[in-house]
Structures are given as structure tokens and as C-alpha cells.
DSSP file (Angstrom, degrees, kcal/mol; ACC not computed):
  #  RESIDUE AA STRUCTURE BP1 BP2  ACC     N-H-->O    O-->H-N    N-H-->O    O-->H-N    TCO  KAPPA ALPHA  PHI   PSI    X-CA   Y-CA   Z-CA
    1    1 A X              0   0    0      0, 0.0     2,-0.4     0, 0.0     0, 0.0   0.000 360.0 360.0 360.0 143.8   19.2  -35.5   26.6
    2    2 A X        -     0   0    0      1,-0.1     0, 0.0     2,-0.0     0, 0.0  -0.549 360.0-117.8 -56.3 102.5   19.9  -36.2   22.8
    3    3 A X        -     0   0    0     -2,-0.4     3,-0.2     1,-0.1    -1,-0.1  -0.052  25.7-177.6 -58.3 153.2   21.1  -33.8   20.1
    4    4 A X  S    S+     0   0    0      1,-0.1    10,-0.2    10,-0.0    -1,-0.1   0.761  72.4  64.5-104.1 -29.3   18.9  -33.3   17.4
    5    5 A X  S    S+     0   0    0      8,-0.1    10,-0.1     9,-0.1    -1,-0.1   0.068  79.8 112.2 -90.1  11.0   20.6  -31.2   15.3
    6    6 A X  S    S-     0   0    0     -3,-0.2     8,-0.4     1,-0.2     2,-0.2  -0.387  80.4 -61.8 -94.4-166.4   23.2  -33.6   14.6
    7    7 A X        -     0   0    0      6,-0.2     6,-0.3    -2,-0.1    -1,-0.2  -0.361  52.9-131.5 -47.6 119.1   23.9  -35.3   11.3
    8    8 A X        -     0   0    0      4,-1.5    -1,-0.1    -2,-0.2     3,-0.1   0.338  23.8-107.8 -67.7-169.0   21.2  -37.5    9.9
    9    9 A X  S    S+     0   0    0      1,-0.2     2,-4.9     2,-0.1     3,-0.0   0.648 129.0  57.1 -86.8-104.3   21.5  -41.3    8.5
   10   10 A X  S    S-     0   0    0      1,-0.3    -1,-0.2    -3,-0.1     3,-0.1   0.141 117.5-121.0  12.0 -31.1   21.0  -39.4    5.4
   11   11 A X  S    S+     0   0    0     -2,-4.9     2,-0.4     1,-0.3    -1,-0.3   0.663  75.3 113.9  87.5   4.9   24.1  -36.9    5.9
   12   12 A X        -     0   0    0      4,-0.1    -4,-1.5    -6,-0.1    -1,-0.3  -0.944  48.5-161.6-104.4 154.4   22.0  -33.6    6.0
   13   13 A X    >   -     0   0    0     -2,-0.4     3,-5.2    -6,-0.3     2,-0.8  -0.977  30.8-125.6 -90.5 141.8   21.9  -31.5    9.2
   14   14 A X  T 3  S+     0   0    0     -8,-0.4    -9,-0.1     1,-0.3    -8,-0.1   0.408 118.0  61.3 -77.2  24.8   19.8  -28.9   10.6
   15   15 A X  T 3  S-     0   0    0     -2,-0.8    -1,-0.3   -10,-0.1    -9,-0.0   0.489 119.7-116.4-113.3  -6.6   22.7  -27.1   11.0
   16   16 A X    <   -     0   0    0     -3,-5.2     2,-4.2     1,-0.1     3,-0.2   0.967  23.7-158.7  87.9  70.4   23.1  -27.3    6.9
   17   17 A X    >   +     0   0    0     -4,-0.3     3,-0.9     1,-0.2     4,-0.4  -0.364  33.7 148.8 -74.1  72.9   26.2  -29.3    5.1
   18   18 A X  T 3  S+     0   0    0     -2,-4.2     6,-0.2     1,-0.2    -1,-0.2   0.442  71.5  64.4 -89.7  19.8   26.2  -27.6    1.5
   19   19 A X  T 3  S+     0   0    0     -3,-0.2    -1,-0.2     3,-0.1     3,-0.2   0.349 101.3  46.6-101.3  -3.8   29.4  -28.0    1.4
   20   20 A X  S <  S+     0   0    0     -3,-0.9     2,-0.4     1,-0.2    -2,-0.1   0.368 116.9  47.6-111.6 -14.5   28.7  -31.9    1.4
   21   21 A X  S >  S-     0   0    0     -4,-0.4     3,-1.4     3,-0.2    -1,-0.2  -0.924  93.6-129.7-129.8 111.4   26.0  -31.6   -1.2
   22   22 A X  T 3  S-     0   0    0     -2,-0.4     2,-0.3    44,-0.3    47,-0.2  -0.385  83.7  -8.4 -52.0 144.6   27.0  -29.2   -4.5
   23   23 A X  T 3  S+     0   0    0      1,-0.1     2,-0.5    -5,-0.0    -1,-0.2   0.150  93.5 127.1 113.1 -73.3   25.0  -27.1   -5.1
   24   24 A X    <   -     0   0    0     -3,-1.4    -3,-0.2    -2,-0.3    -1,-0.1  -0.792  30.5-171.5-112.5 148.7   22.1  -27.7   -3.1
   25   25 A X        +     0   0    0     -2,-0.5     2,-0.3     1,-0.4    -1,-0.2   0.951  64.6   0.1-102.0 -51.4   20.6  -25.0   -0.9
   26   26 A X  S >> S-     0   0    0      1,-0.1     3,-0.6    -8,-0.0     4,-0.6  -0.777  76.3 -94.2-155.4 167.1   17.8  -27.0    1.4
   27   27 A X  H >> S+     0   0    0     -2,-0.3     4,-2.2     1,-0.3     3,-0.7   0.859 120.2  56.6 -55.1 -55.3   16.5  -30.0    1.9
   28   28 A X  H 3> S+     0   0    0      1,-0.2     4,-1.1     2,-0.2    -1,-0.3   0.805 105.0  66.6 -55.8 -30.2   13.2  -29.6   -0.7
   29   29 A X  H <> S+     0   0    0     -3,-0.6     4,-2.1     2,-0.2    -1,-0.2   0.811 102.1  39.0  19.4 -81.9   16.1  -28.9   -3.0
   30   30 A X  H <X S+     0   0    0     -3,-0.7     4,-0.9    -4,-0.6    -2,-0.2   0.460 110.4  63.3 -87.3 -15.5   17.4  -32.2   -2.8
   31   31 A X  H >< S+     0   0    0     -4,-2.2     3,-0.5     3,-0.1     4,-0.3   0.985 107.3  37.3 -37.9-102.5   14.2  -33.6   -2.8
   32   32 A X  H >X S+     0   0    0     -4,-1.1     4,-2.8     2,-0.3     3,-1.8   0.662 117.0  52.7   3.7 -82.1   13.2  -32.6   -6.1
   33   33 A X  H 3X S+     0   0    0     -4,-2.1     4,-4.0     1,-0.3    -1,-0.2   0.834 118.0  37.6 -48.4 -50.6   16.9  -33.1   -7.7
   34   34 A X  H <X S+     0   0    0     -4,-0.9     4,-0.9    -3,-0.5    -1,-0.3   0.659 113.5  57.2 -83.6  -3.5   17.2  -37.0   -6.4
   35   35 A X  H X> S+     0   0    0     -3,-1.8     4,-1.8    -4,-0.3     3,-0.9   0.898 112.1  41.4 -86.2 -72.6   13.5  -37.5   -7.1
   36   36 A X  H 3X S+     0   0    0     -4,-2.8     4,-2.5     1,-0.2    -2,-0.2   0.868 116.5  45.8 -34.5 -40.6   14.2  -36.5  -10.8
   37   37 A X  H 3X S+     0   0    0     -4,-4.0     4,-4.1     2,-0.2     5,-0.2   0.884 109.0  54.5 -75.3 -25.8   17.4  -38.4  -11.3
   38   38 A X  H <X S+     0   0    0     -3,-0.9     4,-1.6    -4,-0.9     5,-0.2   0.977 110.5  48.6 -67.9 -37.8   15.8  -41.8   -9.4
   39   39 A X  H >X S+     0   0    0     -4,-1.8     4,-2.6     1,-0.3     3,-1.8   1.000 110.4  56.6 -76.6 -59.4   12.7  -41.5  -12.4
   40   40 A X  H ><>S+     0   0    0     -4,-2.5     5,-1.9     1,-0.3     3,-1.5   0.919 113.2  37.3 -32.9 -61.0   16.0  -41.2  -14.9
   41   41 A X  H ><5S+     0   0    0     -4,-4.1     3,-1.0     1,-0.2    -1,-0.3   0.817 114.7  54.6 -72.1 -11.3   17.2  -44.5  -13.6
   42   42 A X  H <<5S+     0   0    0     -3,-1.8    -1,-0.2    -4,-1.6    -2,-0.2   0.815 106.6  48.5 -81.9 -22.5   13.9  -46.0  -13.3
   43   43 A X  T <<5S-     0   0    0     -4,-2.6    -1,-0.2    -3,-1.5    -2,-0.2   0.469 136.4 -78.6-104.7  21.9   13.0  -45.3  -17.0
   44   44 A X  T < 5S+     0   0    0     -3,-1.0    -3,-0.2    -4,-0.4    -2,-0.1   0.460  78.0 141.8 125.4   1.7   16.7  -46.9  -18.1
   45   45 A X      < -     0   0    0     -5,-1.9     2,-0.7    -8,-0.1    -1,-0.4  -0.443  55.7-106.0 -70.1 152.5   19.5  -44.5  -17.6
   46   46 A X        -     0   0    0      1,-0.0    -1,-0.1     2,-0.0    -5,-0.1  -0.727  28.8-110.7-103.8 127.2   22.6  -45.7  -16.4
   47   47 A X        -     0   0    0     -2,-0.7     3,-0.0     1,-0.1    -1,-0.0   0.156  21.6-143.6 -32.0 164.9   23.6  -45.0  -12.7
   48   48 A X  S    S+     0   0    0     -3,-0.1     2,-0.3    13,-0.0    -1,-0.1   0.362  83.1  50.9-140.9 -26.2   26.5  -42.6  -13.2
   49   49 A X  S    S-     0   0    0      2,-0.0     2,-1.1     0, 0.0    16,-0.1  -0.860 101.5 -86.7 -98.3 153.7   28.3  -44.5  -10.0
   50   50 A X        +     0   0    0     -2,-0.3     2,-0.3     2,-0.1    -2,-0.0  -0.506  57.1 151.7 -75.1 134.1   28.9  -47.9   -9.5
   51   51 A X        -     0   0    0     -2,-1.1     2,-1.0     5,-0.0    -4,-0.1  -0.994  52.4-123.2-152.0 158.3   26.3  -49.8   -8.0
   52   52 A X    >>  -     0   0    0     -2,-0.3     3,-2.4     1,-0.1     4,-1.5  -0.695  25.6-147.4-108.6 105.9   25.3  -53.1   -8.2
   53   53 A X  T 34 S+     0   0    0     -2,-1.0    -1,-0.1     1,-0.3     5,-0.1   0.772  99.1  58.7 -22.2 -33.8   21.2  -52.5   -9.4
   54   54 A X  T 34 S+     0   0    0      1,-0.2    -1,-0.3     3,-0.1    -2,-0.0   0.926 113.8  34.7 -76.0 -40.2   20.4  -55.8   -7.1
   55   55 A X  T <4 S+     0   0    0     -3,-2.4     2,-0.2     1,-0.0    -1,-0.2   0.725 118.8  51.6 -72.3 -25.0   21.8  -54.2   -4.1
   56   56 A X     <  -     0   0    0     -4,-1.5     2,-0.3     4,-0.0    -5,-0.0  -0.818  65.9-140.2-125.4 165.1   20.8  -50.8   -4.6
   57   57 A X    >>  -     0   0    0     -2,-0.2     4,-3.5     1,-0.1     3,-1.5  -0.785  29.8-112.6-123.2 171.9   17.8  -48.9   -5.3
   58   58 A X  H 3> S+     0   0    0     -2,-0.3     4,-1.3     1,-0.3   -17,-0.1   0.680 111.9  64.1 -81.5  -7.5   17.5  -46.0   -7.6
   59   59 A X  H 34 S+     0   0    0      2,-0.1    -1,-0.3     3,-0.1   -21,-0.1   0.963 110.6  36.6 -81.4 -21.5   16.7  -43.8   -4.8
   60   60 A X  H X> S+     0   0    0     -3,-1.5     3,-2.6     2,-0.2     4,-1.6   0.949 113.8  54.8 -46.8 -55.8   20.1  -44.3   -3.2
   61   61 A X  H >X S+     0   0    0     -4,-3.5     4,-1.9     1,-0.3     3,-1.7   0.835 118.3  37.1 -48.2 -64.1   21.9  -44.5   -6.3
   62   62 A X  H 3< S+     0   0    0     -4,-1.3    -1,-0.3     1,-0.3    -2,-0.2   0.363 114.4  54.5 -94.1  -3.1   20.4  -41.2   -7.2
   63   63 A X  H <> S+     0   0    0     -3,-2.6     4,-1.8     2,-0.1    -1,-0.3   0.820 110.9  48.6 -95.7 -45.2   20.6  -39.8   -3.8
   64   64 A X  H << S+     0   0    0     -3,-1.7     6,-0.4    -4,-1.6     4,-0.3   0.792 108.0  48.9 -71.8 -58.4   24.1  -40.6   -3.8
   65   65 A X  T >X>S+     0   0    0     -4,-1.9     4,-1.1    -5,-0.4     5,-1.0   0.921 101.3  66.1 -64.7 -37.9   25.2  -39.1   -7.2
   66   66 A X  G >45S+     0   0    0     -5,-0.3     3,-0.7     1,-0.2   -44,-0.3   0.965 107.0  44.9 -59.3 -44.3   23.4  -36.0   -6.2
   67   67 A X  G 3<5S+     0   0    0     -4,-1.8    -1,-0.2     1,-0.2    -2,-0.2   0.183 103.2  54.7 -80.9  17.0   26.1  -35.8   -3.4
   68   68 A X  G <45S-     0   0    0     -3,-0.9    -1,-0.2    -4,-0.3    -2,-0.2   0.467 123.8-105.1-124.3 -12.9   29.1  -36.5   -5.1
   69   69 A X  T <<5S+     0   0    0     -4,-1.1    -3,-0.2    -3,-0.7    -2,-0.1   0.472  78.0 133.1  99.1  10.5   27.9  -33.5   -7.5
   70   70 A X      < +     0   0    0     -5,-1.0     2,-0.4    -6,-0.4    -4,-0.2   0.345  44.6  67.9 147.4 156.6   26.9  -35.6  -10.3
   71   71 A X  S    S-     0   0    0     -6,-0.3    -1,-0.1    -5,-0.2    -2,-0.1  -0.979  72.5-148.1-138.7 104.5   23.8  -34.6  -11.5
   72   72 A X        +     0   0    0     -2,-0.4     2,-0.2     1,-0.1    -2,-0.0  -0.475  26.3 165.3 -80.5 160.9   23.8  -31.2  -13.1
   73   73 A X        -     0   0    0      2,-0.0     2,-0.3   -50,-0.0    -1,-0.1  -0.968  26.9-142.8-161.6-178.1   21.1  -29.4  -12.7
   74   74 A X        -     0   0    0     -2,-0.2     2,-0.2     2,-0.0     0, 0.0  -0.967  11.6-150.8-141.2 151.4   19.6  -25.4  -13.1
   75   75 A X        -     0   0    0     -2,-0.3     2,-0.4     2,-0.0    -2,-0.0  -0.806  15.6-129.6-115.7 175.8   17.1  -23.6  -11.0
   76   76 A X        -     0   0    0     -2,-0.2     2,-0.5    18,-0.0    17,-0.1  -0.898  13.0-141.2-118.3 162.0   14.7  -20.7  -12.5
   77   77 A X        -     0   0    0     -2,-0.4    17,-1.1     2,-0.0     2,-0.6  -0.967  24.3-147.9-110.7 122.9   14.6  -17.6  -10.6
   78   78 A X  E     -A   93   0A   0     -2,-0.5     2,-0.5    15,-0.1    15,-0.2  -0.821  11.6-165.3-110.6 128.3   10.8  -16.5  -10.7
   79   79 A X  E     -A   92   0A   0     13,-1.5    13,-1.2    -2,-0.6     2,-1.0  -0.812  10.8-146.1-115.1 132.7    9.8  -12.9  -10.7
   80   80 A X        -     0   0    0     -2,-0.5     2,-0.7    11,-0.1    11,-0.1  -0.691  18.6-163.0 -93.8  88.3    6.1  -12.1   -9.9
   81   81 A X        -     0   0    0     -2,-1.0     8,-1.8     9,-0.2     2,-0.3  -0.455   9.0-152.6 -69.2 122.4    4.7   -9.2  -11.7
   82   82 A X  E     -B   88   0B   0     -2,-0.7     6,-0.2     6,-0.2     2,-0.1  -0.732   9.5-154.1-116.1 159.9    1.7   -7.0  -11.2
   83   83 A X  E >>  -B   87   0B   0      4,-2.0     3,-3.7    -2,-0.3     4,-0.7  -0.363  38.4 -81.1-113.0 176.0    0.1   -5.4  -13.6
   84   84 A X  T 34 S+     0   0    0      1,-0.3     4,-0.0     2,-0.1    -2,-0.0   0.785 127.4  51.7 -51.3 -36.0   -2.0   -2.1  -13.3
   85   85 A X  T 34 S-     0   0    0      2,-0.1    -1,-0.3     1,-0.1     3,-0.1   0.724 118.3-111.2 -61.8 -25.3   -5.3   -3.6  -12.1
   86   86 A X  T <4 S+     0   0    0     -3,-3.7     2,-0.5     1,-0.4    -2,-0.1   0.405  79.0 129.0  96.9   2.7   -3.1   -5.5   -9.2
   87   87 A X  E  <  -B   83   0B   0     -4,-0.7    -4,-2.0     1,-0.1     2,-0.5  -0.821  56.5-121.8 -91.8 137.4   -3.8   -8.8  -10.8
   88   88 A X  E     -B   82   0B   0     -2,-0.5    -6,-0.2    -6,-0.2     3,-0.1  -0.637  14.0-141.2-100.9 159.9   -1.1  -10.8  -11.4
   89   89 A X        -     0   0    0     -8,-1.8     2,-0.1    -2,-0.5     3,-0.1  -0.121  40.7 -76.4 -87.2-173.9    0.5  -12.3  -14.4
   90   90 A X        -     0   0    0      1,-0.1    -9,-0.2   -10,-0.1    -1,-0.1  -0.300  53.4-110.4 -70.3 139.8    2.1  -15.7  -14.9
   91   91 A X        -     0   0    0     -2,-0.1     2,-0.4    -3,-0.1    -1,-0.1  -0.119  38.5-142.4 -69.3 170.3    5.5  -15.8  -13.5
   92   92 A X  E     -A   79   0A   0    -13,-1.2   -13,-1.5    -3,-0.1     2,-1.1  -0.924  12.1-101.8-133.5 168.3    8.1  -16.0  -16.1
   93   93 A X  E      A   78   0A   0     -2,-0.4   -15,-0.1   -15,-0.2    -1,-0.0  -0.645 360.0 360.0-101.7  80.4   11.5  -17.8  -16.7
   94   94 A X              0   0    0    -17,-1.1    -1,-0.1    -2,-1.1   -16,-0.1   0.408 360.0 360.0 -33.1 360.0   15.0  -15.8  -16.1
């Protein structure tokens, strides 16, 4: 039978490499980060590695800079208050 849990084409595993991506804690994580930076290259930014635009597409490129560590980025830590009634308010920005 076939491991599952090994490394993916993609280079994450369910076993977790964050030491192979800076940085990033899970997969939705890395989502997110290489989904912003491909719309960066799409709307004219310039690839940050080389690549040659004809060969590669901006989700690699950006998939690929995200793992070489870079494409800074910040997370917010969101704290949910409730208020006397039990209702709660809008989270807010640490």
C-alpha cells in the first residue's frame, strides 16, 4: 500500500515542512499568501526570482517566492469580545 503522508508535487506534507516554508503555519496559510502575491504579479509587479514569464505562470512564480521566504507578510491576531448583553462586537486588529 502507498504512503500518503509523504511529500506532495507541491513540497508540503501532512506531516508539516515549516521549516521549508518561512513563516507559514498551514496549508490555508499559504493559500492566501501565494494567492495575494500571484494578483501582485498579475497586475505588473516584478517576479522577485528569476523566471522566464513565458515559461512560468504567476502562480508558481509566486508560489515559489513564498518558499524561498520572499514575500513578507503579517498576520492579525483577532480577539472576539462580548459585551454585557452576550452580543458580540466586531473583532478588532492587534
Amino acid at each position: 500500500m502507498q504512503r500518503t503522508d509523504h511529500i506532495a508535487g507541491n513540497g508540503w506534507s501532512s506531516g508539516g515542512d515549516e521549516e521549508d516554508w518561512p513563516g507559514i503555519d498551514s496549508r490555508f496559510r499559504l493559500i492566501v499568501v501565494a494567492a495575494l502575491r500571484s494578483k501582485q504579479l498579475l497586475r505588473g509587479s516584478l517576479p522577485r526570482i528569476e523566471a522566464d514569464p513565458l515559461k512560468r505562470r504567476n502562480t508558481s512564480i509566486a508560489l515559489e517566492e513564498v518558499k524561498r521566504g520572499l514575500v513578507p507578510f503579517t498576520t492579525a491576531e483577532v480577539e472576539h469580545k462580548n459585551n454585557a448583553d452576550g452580543q458580540r462586537q466586531s473583532p478588532e486588529r492587534l
